[in-house]
VEXDREN-2710 file (C-alpha; in Angstrom, 1 decimal):
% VEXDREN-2710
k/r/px/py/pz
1/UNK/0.0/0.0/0.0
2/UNK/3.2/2.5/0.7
3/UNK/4.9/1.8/-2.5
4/UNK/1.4/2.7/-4.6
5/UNK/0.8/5.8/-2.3
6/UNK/4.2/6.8/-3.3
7/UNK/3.8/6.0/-6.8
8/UNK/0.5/8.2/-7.1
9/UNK/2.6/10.6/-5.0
10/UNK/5.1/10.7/-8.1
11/UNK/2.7/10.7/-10.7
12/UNK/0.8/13.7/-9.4
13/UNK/3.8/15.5/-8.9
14/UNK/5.0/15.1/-12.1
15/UNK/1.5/16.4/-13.8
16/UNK/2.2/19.3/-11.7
17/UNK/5.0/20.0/-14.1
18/UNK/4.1/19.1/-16.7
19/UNK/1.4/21.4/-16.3
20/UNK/3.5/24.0/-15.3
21/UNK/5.1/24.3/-19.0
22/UNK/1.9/24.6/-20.4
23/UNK/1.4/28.3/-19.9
24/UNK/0.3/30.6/-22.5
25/UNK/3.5/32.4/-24.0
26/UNK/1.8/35.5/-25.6
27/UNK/3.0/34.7/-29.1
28/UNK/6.7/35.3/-28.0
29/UNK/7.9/33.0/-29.7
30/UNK/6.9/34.6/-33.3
31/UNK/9.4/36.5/-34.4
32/UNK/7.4/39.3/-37.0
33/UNK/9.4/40.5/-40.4
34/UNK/11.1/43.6/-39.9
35/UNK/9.7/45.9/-42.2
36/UNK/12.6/47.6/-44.6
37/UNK/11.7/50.5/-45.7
38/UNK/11.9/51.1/-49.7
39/UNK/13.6/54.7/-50.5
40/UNK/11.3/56.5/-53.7
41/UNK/13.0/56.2/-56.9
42/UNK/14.9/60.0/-57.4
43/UNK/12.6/62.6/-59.4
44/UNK/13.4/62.4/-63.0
45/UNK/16.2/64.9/-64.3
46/UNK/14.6/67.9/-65.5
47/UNK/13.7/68.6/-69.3
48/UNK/12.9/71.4/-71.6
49/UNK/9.9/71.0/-74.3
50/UNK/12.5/71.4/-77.0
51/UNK/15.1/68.8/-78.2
52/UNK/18.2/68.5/-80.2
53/UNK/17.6/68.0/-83.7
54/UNK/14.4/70.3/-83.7
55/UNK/14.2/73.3/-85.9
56/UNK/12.4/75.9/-85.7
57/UNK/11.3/79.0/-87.6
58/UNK/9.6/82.5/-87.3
59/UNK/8.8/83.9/-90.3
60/UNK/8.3/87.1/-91.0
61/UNK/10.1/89.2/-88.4
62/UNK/10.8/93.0/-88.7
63/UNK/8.9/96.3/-88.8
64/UNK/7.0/98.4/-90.6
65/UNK/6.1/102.2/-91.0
66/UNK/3.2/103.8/-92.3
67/UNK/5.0/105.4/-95.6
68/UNK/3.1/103.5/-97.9
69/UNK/-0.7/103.4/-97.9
70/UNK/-0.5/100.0/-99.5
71/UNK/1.4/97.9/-96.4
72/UNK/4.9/97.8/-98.7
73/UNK/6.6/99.6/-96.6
74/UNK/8.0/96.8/-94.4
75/UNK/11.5/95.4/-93.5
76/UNK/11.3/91.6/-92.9
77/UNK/13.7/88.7/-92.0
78/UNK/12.8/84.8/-92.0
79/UNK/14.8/83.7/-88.8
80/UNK/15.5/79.4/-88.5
81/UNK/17.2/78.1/-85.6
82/UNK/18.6/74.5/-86.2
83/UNK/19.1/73.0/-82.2
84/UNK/22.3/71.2/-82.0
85/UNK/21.9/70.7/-78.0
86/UNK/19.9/71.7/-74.8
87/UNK/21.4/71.7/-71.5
88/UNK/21.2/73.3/-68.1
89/UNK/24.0/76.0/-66.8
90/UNK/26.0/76.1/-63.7
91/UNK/23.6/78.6/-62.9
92/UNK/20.7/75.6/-63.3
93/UNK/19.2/78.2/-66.1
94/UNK/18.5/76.3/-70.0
95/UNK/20.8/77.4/-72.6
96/UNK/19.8/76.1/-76.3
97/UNK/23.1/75.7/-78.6
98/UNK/21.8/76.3/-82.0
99/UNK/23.0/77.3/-85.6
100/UNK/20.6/80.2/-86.5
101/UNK/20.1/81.9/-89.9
102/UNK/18.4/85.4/-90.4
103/UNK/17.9/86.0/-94.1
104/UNK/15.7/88.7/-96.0
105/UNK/12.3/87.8/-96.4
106/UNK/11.7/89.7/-99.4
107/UNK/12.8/92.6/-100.8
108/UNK/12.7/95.4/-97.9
109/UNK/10.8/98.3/-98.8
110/UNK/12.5/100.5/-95.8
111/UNK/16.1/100.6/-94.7
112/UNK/16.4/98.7/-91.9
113/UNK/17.5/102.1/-90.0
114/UNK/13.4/102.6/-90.3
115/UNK/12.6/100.3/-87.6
116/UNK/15.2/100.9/-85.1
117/UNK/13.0/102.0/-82.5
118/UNK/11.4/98.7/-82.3
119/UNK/12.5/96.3/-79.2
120/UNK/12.0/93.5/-81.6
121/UNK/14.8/95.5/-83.4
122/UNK/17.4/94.2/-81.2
123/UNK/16.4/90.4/-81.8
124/UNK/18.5/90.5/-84.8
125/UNK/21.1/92.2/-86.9
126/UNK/18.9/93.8/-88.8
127/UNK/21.7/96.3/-90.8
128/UNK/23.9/93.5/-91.4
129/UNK/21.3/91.3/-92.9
130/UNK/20.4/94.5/-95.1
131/UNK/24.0/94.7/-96.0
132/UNK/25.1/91.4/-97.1
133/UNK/21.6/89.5/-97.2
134/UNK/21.8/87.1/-94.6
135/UNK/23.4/86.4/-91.5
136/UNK/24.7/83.0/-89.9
137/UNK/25.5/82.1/-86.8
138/UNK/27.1/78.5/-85.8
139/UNK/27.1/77.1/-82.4
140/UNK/25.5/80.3/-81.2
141/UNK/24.8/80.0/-77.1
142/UNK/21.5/81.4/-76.4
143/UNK/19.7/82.0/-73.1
144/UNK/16.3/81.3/-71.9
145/UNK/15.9/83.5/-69.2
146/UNK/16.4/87.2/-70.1
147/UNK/12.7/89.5/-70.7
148/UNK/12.1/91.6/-74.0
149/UNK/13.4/94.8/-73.7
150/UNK/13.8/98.2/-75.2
151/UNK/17.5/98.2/-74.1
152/UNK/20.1/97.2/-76.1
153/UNK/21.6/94.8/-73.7
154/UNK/18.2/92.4/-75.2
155/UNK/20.6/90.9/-78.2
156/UNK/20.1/87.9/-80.7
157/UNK/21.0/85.4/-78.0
158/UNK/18.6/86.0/-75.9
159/UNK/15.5/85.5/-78.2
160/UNK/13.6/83.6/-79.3
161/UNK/14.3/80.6/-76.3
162/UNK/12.8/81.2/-73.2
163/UNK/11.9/79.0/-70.1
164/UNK/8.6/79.9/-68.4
165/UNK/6.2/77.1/-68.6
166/UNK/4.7/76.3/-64.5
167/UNK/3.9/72.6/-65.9
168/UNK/5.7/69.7/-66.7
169/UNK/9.4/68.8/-65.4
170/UNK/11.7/71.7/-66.8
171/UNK/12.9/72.4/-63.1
172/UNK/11.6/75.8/-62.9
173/UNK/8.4/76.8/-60.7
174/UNK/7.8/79.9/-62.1
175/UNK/11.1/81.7/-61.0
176/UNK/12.8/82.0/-64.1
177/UNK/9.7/84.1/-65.4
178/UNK/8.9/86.0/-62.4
179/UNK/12.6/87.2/-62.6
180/UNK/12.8/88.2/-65.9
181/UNK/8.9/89.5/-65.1
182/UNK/10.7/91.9/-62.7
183/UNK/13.4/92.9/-65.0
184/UNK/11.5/93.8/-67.7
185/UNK/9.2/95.9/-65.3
186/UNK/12.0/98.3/-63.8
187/UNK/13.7/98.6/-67.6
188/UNK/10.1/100.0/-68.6
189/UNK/9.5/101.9/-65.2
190/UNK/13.1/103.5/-65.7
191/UNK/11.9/104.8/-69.2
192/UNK/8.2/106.1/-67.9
193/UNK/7.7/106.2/-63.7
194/UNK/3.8/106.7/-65.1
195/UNK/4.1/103.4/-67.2
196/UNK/1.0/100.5/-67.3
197/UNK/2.9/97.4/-66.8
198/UNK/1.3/93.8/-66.9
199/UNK/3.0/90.6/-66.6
200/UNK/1.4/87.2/-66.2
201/UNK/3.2/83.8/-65.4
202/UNK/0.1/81.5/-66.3
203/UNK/-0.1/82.3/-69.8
204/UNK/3.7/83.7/-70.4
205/UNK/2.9/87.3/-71.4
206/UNK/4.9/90.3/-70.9
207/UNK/3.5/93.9/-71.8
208/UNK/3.9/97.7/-71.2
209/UNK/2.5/100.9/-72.5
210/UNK/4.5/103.8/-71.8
211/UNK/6.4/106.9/-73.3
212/UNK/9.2/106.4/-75.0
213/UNK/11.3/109.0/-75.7
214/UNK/14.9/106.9/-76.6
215/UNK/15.9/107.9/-80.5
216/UNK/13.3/110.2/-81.4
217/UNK/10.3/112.9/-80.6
218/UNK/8.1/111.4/-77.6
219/UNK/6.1/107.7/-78.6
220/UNK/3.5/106.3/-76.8
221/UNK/4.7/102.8/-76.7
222/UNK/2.8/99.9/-76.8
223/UNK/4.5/96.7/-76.4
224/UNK/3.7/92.7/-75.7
225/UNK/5.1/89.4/-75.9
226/UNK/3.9/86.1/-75.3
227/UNK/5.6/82.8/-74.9
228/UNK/4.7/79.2/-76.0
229/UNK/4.7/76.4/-73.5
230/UNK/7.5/75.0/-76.0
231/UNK/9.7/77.3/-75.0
232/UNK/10.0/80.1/-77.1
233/UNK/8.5/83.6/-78.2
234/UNK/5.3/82.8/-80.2
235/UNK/4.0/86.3/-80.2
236/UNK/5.6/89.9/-80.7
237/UNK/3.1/93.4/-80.8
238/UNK/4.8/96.3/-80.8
239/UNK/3.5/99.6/-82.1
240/UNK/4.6/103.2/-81.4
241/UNK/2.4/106.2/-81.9
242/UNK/3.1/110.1/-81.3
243/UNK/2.9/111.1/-77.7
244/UNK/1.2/113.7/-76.1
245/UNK/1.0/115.5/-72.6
246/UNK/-2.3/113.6/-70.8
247/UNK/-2.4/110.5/-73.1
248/UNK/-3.6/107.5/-71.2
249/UNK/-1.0/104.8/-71.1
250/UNK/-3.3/102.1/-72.6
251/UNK/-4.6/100.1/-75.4
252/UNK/-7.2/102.7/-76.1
253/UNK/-5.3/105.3/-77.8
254/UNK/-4.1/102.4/-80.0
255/UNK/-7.2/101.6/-81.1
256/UNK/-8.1/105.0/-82.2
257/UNK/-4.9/106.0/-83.9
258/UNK/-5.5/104.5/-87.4
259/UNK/-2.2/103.7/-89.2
260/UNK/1.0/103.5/-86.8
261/UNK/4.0/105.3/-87.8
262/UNK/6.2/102.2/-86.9
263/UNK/4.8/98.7/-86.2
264/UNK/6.3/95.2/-85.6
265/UNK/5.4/92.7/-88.0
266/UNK/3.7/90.0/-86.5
267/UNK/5.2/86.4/-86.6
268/UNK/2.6/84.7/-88.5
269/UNK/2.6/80.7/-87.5
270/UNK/5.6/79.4/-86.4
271/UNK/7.0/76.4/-87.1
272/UNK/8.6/73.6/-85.4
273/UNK/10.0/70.5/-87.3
274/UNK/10.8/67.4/-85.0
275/UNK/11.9/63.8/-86.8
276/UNK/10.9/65.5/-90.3
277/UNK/7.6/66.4/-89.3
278/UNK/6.7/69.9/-89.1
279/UNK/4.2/71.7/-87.1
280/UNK/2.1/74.7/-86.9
281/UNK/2.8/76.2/-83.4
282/UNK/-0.4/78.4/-82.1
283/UNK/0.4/81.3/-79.6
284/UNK/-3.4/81.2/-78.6
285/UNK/-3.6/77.6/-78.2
286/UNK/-0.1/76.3/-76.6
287/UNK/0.3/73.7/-79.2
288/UNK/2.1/72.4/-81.8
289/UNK/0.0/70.2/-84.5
290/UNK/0.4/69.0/-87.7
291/UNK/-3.4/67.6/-88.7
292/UNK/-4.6/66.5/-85.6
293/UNK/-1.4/65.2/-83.9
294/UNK/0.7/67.6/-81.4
295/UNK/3.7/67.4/-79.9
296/UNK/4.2/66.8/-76.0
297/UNK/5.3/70.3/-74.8
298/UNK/6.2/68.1/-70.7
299/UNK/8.0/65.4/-73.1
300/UNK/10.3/66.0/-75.9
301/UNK/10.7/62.2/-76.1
302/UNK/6.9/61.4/-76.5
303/UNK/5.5/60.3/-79.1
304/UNK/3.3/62.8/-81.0
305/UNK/-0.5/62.4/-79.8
306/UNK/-4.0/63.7/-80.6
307/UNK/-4.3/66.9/-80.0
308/UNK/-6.3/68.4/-76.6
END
């Protein structure tokens, strides 16, 4: 009778232990993935809506006076700027490398002396195209971020290129154009403290009516410039009429003047020509189609779609 007390003795104590190891261990024993954290791929570089290999053109550009009742009296240039490279500065501002040629369009009616009041007069060399017929530049540098101006430090390589588009991935948000918006008001300001200045970043437009007195008797003048989301001037209005004490510095005396004195020549369509296609580029509209297929102004690479 001892030995099977002792034995249940044994056998209850080791249930008791057994039973001790049974205890719930709070899912200790599951060791959870460490979660590794995935860094975003980098931003793509930045791009401007023009390529190498495009060409573009702006044909006519010049000026014309009112000496001829019949519109003859103009002087003209076809400008074509071949794109050899695009590529941002040290000072993270687009320069286009380019071969450009400014030839006569046409037989000039005027000397080219006639239209050197213009601000669009400084976007060429307008004399030496008058003297020897054309003009070439190769590997030319120009810039992208430098406002229309009346002064003469505006030169050929600052036109027509310029970065001021607030969409896609050109690496600007809108700084580029405010600067130059800010420049090109104090060079208008400095000419006219009474001056009606406008400048909007949304739709790329510079403008300014005030009195001009550089060259010549007093001018009222009126001028505007607007930029294509491809990067370049699409739009150039510029007219100067006589000036006198009072005269509001608005469109309205423009519209009531009848013939201007001296007049830029508007641009007509310009055209861009990307993998032998070329395309009619619309100020009003942003785009640049051929049919009904446009260009990518946020993608140089793309390949051309319908048009919005």
């Amino acid at each position: 009778m001892r030995t099977s007390a002792l034995l249940t003795a044994a056998f209850l104590g080791t249930v008791a232990v057994n039973g001790c190891q049974c205890i719930d261990d709070n899912n200790l024993g599951n060791i959870p993935e460490v979660e590794v954290e995935v860094e975003p791929p980098p931003p793509p570089p930045p791009t401007f809506p023009l390529k190498a290999g495009d060409q573009l053109v702006l044909n006519p550009i010049g000026g014309r006076t009112d000496e001829d009742a019949n519109g003859g009296s103009d002087f003209a240039i076809r400008a074509t700027w071949q794109i050899k490279g695009v590529a941002l500065n040290a000072g993270n501002r687009w320069e286009i490398t380019s071969d450009a040629l400014y030839e006569q369009a046409g037989t000039p009616a005027i000397p080219a002396s006639a239209i050197s009041r213009l601000a669009l007069e400084n976007i060429a060399d307008f004399p030496a195209i008058e003297s020897a017929g054309s003009v070439t530049a190769l590997g030319a540098v120009f810039k992208t971020d430098r406002a229309p101006a009346v002064d003469p430090g505006y030169i050929p390589n600052h036109f027509p290129f310029f970065q001021s588009s607030l969409e896609g991935n050109d690496g600007d948000d809108g700084e580029v154009f405010n600067e130059a918006a800010t420049a090109f008001r104090e060079t208008v300001l400095a000419l006219d403290a009474d001056a009606k200045v406008d400048t909007q970043v949304a739709v790329g437009r510079f403008e300014a009516f005030f009195r001009d007195d550089l060259n010549g008797p007093p001018m009222l003048h009126k001028m505007r410039v607007d930029v294509h989301p491809f990067g370049f001037v699409c739009g150039w209005d510029e007219i100067l009429i006589p000036f006198t004490e009072g005269m509001e510095r608005g469109q309205a005396p423009f519209t009531s003047a009848g013939t201007p004195p001296l007049a830029a020549i508007n641009f007509g369509i310009p055209q861009l020509t990307r993998d032998g296609t070329t395309y009619n580029c619309s100020c009003f509209q942003g785009t640049c189609r051929s049919g009904t297929t446009c260009l990518n102004p946020v993608d140089p690479e793309a390949v051309p779609g319908p048009c919005p």
